[in-house]
C-alpha positions as CSV (number, residue, x, y, z in Angstrom):
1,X,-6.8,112.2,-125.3
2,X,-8.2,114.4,-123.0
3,X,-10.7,111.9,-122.0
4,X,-8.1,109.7,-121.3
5,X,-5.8,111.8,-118.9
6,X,-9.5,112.5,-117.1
7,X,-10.1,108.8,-116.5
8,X,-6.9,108.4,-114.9
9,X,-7.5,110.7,-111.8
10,X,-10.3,108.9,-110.6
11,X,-10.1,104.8,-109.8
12,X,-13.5,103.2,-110.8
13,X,-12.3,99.6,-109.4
14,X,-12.9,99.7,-106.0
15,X,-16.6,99.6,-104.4
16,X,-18.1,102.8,-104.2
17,X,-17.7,105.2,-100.9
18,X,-21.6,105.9,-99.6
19,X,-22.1,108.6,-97.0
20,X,-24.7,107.4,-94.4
21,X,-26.9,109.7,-92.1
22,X,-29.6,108.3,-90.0
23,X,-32.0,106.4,-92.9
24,X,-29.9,108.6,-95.8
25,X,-27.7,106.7,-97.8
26,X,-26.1,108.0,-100.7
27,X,-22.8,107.9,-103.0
28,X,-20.2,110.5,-102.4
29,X,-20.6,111.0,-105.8
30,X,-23.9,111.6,-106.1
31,X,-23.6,114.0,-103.5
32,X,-21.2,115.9,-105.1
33,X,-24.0,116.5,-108.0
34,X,-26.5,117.5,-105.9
35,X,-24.4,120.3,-104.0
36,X,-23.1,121.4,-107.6
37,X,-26.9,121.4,-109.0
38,X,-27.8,123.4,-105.2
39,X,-25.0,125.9,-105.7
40,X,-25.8,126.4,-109.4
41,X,-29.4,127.3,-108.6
42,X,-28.2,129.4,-106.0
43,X,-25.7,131.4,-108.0
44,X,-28.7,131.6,-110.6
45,X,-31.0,133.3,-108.1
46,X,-28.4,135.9,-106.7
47,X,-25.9,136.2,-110.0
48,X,-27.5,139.4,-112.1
49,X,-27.8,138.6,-115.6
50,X,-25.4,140.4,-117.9
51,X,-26.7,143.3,-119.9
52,X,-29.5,143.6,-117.8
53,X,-29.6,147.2,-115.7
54,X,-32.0,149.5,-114.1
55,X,-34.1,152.2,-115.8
56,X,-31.8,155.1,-113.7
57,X,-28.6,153.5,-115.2
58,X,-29.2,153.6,-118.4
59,X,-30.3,157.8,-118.7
């Protein structure tokens, strides 16, 4: 069902919408992996993991 109501917000019959740049050429959608895959690996770098705290904390 759920897949369903997700399939229906996006058209898949039309050709696909590329983004060009000098000798890049890429799929929109594509892209929009890339910068999700960029900003997790960010937000894993900077994001403190939970349960983990200093020595001084935790006296």
């Amino acid at each position: 069902m759920a897949g369903s109501l997700l399939a229906a917000l996006v058209s898949l019959d039309g050709a696909g919408h590329y983004f060009h740049w000098h000798w890049i050429d890429i799929s929109y959608a594509n892209l929009t992996v890339i910068a999700l895959m960029v900003v997790t690996f960010v937000a894993a770098l900077f994001v403190p993991f939970p349960g983990r705290r200093s020595k001084k904390e935790t006296k």
